[in-house]
C-alpha positions in Angstrom: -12.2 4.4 11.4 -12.4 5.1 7.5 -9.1 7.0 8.0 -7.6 4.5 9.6 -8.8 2.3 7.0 -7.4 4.3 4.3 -4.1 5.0 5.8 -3.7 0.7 5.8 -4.7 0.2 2.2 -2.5 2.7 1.2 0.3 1.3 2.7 -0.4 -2.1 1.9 -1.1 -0.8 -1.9 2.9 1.2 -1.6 4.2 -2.7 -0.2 3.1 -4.8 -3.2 3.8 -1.8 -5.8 7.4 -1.5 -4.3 8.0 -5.2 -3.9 7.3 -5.8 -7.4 9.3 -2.6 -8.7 12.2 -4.5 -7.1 11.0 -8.4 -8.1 11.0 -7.0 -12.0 14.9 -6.0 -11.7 16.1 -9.2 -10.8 16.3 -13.0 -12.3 15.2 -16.4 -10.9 18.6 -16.9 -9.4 18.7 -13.6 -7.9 15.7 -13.4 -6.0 16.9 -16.8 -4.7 20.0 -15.9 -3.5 21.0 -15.5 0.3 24.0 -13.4 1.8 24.9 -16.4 3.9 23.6 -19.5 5.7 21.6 -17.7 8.6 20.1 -14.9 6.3 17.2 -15.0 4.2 16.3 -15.1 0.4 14.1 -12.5 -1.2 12.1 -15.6 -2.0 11.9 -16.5 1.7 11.1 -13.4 2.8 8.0 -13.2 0.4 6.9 -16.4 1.1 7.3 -15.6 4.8 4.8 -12.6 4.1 2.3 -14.6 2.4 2.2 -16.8 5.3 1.9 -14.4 7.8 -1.1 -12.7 5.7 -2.7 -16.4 5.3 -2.1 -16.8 9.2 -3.5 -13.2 10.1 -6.0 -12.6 7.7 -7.5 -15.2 6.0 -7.6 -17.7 9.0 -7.8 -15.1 11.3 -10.4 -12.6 9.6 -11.8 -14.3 7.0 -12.4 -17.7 8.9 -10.2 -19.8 6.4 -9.5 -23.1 7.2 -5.3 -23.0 6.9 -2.5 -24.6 8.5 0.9 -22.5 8.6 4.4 -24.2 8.9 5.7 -21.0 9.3 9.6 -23.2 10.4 9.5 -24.3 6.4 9.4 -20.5 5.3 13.1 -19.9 6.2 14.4 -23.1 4.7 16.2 -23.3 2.0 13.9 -22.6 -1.3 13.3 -21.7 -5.1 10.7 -20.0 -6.4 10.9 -18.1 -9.8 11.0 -14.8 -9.6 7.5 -14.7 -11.7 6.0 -16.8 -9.1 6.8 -14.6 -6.3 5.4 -11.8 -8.0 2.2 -13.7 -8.4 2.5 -14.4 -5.0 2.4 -11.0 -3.9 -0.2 -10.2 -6.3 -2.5 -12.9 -4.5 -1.3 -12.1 -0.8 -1.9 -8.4 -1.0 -4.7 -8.3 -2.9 -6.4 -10.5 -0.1 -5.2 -8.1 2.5 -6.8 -5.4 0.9 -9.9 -6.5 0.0 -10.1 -7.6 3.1 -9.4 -4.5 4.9 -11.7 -2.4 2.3 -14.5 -5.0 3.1 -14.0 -4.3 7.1 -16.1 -2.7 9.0 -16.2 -1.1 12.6 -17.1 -4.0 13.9 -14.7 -6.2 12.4 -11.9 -4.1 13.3 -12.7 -4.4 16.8 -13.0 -8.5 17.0 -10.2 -10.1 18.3 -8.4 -13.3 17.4 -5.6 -15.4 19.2 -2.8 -15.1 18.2 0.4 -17.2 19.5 -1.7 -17.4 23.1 -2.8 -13.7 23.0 -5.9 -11.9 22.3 -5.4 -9.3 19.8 -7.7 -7.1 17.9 -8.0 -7.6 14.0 -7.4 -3.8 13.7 -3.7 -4.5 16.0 -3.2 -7.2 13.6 -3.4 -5.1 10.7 -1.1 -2.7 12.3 1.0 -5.0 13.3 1.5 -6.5 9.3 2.1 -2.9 8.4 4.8 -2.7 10.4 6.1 -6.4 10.4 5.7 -6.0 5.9 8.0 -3.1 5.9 10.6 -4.5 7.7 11.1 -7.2 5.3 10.2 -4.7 2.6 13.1 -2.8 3.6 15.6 -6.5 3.5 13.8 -6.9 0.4 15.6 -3.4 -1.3 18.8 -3.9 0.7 19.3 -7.3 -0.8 18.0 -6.6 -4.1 20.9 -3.0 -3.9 23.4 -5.8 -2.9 23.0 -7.7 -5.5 22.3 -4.6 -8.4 24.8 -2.0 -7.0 24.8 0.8 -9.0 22.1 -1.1 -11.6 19.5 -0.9 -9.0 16.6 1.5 -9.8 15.3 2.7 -6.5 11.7 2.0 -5.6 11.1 5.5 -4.5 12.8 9.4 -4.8 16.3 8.5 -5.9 19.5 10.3 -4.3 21.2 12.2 -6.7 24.8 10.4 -8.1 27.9 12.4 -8.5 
């Protein structure tokens, strides 16, 4: 289990350092902006994440006493853009304490969510995969709005 354990921390670890690699680029008004009415904002997508990690993890794991509108996530919203770094800072950093704190055990206890029985280990797993999705909007907005300005978040192609 310690290389599982491992493998999740260092991908949660590469999710908040790239996040924020792409965060620092942009302004308030940037991070705030959305392609169109049904899209989201970087800003809603972060917030989303940070739900979904207070949702999982702390109420789930940890036993936290929360309440998620998870509808009010994709409205309409501002948030600066140091306040979505902080954000992230706060979210992650609880998801990996968490998961450096687990133990066999742990992993294996389940926890209901939407009216299935899940593993805290699938959970994990599943936030993994759900965090890089959004991680991945998260660059192809923030390339949208930078174009050639952008500085990539890992190895960059080379320009002719």
């Amino acid at each position: 289990m310690d290389v599982v354990k491992g493998i999740l921390i260092a991908k949660f670890e590469e999710i908040q350092r790239r996040v924020i690699l792409v965060l620092e680029q942009l302004s308030d008004e940037q991070v705030n902006w959305r392609p169109n009415e049904s899209s989201n904002s970087i800003a809603n997508l972060i917030v989303h994440i940070s739900g979904n990690i207070n949702e999982r993890v702390s109420k789930g794991i940890n036993n936290k006493d929360l309440t998620r509108n998870r509808d009010e996530e994709f409205e309409e919203l501002y948030r600066t853009k140091q306040e979505l770094i902080q954000i992230t800072n706060e979210s992650l950093l609880e998801l990996i304490q968490t998961t450096k704190s687990m133990t066999e055990e742990t992993f294996k206890k389940t926890q209901l969510e939407r009216d299935r029985e899940r593993t805290n280990l699938d959970v994990l797993i599943q936030c993994a995969t759900h965090f890089s999705e959004h991680m991945g909007q998260v660059f192809y907005i923030g390339k949208m709005i930078k174009d050639r300005e952008y500085v990539t978040t890992s190895v960059p192609k080379k320009r002719i």
